[in-house]
N, C-alpha and C positions, 0 to 999 in steps of 0.2 A: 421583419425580424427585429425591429427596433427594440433595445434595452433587454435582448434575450442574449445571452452567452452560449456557445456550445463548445464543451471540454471532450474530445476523443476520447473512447477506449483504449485501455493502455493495450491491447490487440491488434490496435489499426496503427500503422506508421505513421510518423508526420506527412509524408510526403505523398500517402493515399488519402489523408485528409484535405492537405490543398488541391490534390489535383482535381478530387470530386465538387472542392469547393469552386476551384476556377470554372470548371465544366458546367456548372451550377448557374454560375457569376454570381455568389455569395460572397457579398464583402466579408473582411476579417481582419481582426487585430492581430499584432504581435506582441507581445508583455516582454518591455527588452529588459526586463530583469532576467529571461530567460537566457542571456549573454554576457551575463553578469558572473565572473567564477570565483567569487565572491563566497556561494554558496556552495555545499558540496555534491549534492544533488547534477547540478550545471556543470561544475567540472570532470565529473560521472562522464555525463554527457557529451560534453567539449572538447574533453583529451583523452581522458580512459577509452569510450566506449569505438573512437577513429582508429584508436591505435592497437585495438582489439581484433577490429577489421581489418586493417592493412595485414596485418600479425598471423589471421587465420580464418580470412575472407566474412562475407558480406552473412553467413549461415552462423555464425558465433552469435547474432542479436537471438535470431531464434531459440541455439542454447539456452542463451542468457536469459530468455526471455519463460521457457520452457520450464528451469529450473527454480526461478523467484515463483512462478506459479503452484511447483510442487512444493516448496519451503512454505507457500502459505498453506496450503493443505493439511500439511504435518502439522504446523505449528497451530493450527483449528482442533486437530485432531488432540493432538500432547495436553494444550487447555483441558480440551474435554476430559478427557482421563484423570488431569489433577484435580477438575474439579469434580467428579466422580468421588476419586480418593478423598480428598479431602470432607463433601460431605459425609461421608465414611465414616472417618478417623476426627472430626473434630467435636469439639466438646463447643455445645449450644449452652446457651445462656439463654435464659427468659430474660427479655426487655421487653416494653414498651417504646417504641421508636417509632417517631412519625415517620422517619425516612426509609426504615427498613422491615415497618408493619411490625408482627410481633416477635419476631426471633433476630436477632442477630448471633453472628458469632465470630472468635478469631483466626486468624490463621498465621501463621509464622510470617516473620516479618520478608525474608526472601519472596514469599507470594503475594503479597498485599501490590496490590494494582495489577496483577494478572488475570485481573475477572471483571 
């Protein structure tokens, strides 16, 4: 496995991924920027997500984890529909663009980088 990385599924827990890895005897790193709370990501993880648990047990990760699932979902979905709408409703311009072939067009400035 030399110079290969493997990053878990955000599905699988930390602690099904070591124990498969020990069972294995798959070495592995630890990137101790990961304990670092520094970032907000890590303090998520660090303080929020223990204090979540003690707070309304060990089944709250699953919520949590349940929910960012279904917000990515929707939030795939709401894209699609704007950019529905919007080819719809927006006014093309004939260009010539190497980067965008022959058509471009605008869209209000609140959607620009939603697509």
């Amino acid at each position: 496995m030399s110079g290969k990385i493997i990053r878990p599924l955000i599905e699988v827990w930390r602690f099904e991924v070591e124990a498969y890895l020990s069972v294995q005897s798959f070495p592995y790193r630890v990137d101790r920027t990961n304990m670092e709370t520094a970032y907000l990501r890590n303090r998520v993880r660090l303080k929020l997500l223990p204090f979540l648990v003690d707070e309304f047990g060990e089944v709250v990760k699953e919520v949590i984890l349940r929910e960012v699932e279904s917000l990515g979902l929707d939030r795939e979905y709401m894209r699609e529909l704007a950019r529905q709408a919007l080819q719809k409703s927006a006014r093309f311009e004939e260009t010539r663009s190497a980067w965008t072939g022959t058509r471009s067009w605008r869209c209000p400035r609140h959607c620009r980088g939603a697509f």
